[in-house]
Every structure is written in C-alpha cells, then in structure tokens.
N, C-alpha and C positions, 0 to 999 in steps of 0.2 A: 464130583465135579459138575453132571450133569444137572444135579438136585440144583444146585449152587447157582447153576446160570441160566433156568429155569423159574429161580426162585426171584433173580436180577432182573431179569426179561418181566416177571410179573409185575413188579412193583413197577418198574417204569412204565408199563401198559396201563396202569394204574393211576400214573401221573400224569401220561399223556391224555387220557380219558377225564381227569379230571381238570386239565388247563382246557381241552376241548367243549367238555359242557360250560366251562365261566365265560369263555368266549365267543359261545352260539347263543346268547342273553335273547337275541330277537328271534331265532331260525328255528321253530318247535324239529324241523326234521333234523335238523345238528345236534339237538339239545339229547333227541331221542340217538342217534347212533350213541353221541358219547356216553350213555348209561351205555348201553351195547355192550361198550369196549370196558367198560367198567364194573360190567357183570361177568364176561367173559375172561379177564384178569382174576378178579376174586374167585372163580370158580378153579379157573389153573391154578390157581394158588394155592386151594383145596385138594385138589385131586394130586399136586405133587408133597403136599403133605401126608396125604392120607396115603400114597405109594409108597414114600420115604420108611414110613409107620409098620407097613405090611413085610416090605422088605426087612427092615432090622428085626420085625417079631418072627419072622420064619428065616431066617439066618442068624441071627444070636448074634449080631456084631453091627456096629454104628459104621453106614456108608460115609456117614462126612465128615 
C-alpha cells in the first residue's frame, strides 16, 4: 500500500515539476527549482524501487 502511494506521490511530483519548468520559460531561478523537484521525484522513485527490491529479496514474497 505504502510502495503504491509513494510510487503515485512520485510521478505526480514529477508532473508537477515538469508543468513548473514549461511555465518558468523566463525566470532561470524557476526553471532551476523545477529540475529540483524533478530530480528529487526521480530519485524517490528509485529508492522506493530499490526498497520494494531488497524487501521481496530478503522475505521471499511480493509486498504488492
């Protein structure tokens, strides 16, 4: 459940980040948060994969 809304949280953080860099076209310090928020997404989005991964391989059974 956790994986799951973690995993909704990311992509949306993802989208938000990238409706926020189309929109900051003139503002270089806008432009620079919205990578921020779009490296910070992808990155959570890694590390709850790579959990997901560690947890199933060391308990034998699929959390989601």
């Amino acid at each position: 459940m956790f994986i799951a809304l973690g995993g909704g949280i990311a992509v949306l953080m993802c989208v938000y980040g990238g409706v926020q860099y189309v929109y900051s076209a003139d503002d270089p310090g806008g432009r620079k948060k919205a990578i921020q928020i779009l490296v910070q997404a992808i990155v959570g989005g890694i590390i709850l994969t790579v959990a997901k991964a560690i947890i199933e391989g060391v308990a034998g059974v699929s959390i989601c």
